[in-house]
NUSE-144253 format. One record per residue (C-alpha): x, y, z; residue in one letter. Coordinates in steps of 0.05 Angstrom, whole numbers, plus 5000, padded with zeros to 4 digits. Layout:
XYZA/...
! end
This chain:
605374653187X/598174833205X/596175283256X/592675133314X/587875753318X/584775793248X/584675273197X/588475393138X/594075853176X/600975713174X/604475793235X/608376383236X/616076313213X/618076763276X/614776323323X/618176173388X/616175493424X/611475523490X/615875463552X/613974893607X/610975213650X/609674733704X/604574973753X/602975613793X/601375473868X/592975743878X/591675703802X/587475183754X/586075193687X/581074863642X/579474903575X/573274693537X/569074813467X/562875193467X/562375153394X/563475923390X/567075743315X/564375243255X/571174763259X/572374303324X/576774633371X/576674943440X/574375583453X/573375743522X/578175783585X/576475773658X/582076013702X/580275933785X/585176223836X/585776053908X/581076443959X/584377163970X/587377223898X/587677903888X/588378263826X/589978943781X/589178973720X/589979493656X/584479543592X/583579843527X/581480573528X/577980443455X/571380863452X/567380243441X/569379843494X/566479063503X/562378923548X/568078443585X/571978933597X/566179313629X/564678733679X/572378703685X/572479493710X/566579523753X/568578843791X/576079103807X/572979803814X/567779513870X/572579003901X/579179373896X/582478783865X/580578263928X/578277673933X/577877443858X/576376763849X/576076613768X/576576883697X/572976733645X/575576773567X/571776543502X/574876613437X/570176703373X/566377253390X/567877893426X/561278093451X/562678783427X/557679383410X/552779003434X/548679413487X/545779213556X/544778453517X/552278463519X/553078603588X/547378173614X/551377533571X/557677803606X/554077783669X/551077063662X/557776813636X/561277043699X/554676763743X/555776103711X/562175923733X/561276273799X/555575763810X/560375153797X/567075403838X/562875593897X/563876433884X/559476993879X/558877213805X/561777923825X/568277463835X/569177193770X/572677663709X/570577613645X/574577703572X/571777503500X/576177563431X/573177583363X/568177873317X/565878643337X/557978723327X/555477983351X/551477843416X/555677253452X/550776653475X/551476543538X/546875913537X/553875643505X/557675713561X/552375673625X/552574923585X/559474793590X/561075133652X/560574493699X/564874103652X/569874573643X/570174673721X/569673923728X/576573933689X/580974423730X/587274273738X/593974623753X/598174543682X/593674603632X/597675253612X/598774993548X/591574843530X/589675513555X/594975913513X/591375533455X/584075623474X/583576383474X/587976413395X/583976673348X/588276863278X/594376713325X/598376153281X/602175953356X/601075943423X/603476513466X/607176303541X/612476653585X/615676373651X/618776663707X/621476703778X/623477153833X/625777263899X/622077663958X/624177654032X/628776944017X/622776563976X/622476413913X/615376603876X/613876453802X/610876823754X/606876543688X/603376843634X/599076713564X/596177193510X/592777193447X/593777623377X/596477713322X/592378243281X/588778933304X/594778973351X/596479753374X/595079643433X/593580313471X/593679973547X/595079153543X/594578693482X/588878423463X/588777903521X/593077723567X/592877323641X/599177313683X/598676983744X/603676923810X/604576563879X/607077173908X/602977493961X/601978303935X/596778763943X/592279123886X/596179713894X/602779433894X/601279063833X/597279713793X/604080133816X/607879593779X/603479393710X/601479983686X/609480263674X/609979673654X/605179523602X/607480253569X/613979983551X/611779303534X/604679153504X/604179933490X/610379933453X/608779383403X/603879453336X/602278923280X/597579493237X/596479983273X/588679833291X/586679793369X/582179263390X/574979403430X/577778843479X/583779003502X/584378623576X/591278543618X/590078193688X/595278093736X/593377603789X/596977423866X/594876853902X/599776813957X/600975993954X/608376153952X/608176324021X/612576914011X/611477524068X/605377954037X/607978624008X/603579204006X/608179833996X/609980013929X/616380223954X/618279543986X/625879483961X/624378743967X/619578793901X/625579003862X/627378273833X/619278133822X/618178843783X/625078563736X/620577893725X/613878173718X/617678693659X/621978233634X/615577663624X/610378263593X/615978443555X/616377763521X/609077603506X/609078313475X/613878103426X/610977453405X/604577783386X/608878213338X/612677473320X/605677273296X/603477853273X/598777703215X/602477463153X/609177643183X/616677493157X/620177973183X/621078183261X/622878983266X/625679333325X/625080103317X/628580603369X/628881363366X/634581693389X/635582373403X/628382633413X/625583203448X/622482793495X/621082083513X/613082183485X/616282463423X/620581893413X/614981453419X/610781823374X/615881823322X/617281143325X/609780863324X/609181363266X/615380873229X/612280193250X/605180363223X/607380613156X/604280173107X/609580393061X/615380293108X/612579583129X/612679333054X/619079553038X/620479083095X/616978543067X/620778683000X/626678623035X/628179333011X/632779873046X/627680443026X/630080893081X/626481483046X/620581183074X/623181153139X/624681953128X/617982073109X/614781783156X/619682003218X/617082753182X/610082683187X/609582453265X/609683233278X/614083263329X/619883633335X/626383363290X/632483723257X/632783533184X/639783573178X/641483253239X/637482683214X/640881963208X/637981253194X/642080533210X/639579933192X/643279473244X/650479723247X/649979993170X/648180813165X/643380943111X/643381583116X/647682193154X/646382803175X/641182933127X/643782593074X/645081913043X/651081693087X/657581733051X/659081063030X/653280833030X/654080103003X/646779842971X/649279032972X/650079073041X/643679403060X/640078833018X/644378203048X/642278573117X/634778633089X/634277903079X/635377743153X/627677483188X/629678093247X/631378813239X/633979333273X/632880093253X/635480713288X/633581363274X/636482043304X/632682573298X/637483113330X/632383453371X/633783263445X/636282713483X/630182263503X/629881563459X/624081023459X/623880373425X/617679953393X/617779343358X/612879083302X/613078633235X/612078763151X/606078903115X/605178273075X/600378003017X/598577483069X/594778033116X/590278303067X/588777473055X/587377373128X/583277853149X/579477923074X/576177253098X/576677383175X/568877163196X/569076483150X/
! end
């Protein structure tokens, strides 16, 4: 089956199916096509939120930064998070590197669907995916904009989850709910990507909105913990993005009593909804990770410290030659070795052990007595994974999740600006 993002894509054979959403009380969607890409399909999304929407949010911290996420950071910066009345998202170009004609595009952009929703530009966010290097045209969108607006409605989740794909072969949706003070508040969310996924912040986009009524700083206090063991713990290839953008939105329809203290102990079953939700868009970007067959989990046991963990694990997930024996379905834990080696942090060789699922490759710095090679590759040929590795320094562990290294990625992104 074709995708829906690119033509000529397959879609993914880890894909999971977009949940029904329903609605989300204070926010409309609308989708439209500015013509951003060759073939016929949508490519920009308009999300508006109900007067007093406030928002937090969390962005790359690439060196050369887009000019959306700039606009993004000096409108939360300036407002605090209040008052935000609409995002903005095109897919097809990512409008960055591209100097003070970026930012004036990102600018009129935001301007241009201020103008139709009744805002002040300074109240609208903006967020582009796509090609580094090329000026967007904002003529494109200031031409759609009263269309798009004209459109808004309150379930067009699944046309938005498809609007902002760019290599993605599916659509990317989560759904959620909570209790605070005796209401019941939902929770929704949508992101994009599939390749130049390590993340170092968010993903490369993502917009999670909620009914509940939170403050800025109540919902900073809770995303960025968050988004470190969610869409920082997840890599497709190990390449950041320039556009990076998480936003977290509140806009109070639910009625629920407003909660401004961090330590409210009546956050406790949102903070579980808002982890649990980040934590599955995180993982579908790795399920579509460019060319992907197999889905990996990775944990590190036994570290020095939680940041070592980490380290060593990314260091696993992002070695090319651990990531094709993957897609070889080969048990090449010598790889895995290596790699866990080179992260330069601190590890005890021969305290060093590798299981792949419940199966020990290797023991105490050694191949593990009885080590049985049929099983490993019946085990290998399964489309998810599970590798542990102790490294015998400590007691702090961290887990991250990514995909293989397949023939496939080198095809998509050979011929990524056709």
């Amino acid at each position: 089956m074709s995708a829906p993002g690119k033509p000529g894509l397959k879609v993914s054979p880890l894909a999971v199916p977009f949940p029904a959403i329903g609605t989300i009380g204070g926010v409309e969607l609308a989708t439209g096509r500015a013509g951003f890409y060759k073939h016929e399909r949508d490519d920009l999304l308009v999300m508006r939120f109900a007067p007093g929407t406030t928002c937090a949010g969390v962005f790359t911290r690439h060196k050369v930064g887009s000019a959306p996420v700039d606009w993004c950071a000096d409108v939360l910066n300036a407002s605090g998070g209040r008052d935000i009345r609409a995002v903005v998202i095109n897919a097809g170009c990512a409008n960055s590197f591209t100097g003070e004609p970026g930012a004036e595009a990102a600018r009129r952009s935001a301007a241009a669907i201020a103008a139709e929703i009744g805002a002040r530009e300074d109240q609208v966010l903006t967020a582009s995916t796509g090609v580094i290097g090329v000026l967007l045209d904002a003529s494109k969108i200031e031409a759609q904009a009263s269309a798009v607006c004209g459109r808004l409605k309150a379930d067009a989740w699944p046309e938005a989850a498809r609007a902002i794909m760019t290599t993605d072969t599916f659509s990317k949706g989560a759904v959620g709910e909570a209790d605070i003070g005796g209401v019941t508040v939902r929770i929704a969310g949508i992101a994009k990507g599939s390749g130049m996924i390590a993340p170092d912040m968010a993903t490369m986009l993502a917009f999670v909105a909620t009914d509940a009524a939170l403050s800025p700083e109540v919902m900073r206090s809770m995303l960025v913990p968050a988004t470190v063991k969610t869409f920082n713990a997840v890599t497709v290839d190990g390449d950041r993005s320039t556009n990076d953008t998480l936003l977290l939105f509140a806009t109070g329809a639910s009625g629920s009593p407003e909660v401004t203290d961090a330590a409210d102990p009546r956050l406790a079953g949102f903070r579980d909804a808002l982890l649990s939700l980040l934590m599955n868009l995180a993982q579908q970007l790795v399920r579509d990770g460019e060319g992907a067959t197999k889905f990996v989990k990775v944990t590190v046991e036994r570290a020095e410290s939680e940041a070592s963990a980490r380290k060593i694990a990314r260091t696993i997930c992002e070695s090319p030659l651990v990531k094709t024996a993957f897609a070889g379905e080969d048990a090449n834990w010598g790889r895995i070795v290596a790699a866990a080696g080179r992260a330069d942090e601190p590890l005890v060789r021969d305290r060093l052990s590798v299981r792949f699922g419940g199966l020990w490759a290797a023991r105490y710095g050694a191949v593990a007595p009885g080590y049985d090679e049929a099983a490993m590759t019946a085990y290998m040929k399964q489309p998810e994974l599970e590798i542990t590795v102790d490294v015998g320094a400590g007691e702090a562990s961290a887990t991250m999740w990514t995909c293989d290294l397949t023939k496939e990625y080198v095809a998509i992104n050979g011929d990524y600006r056709s």
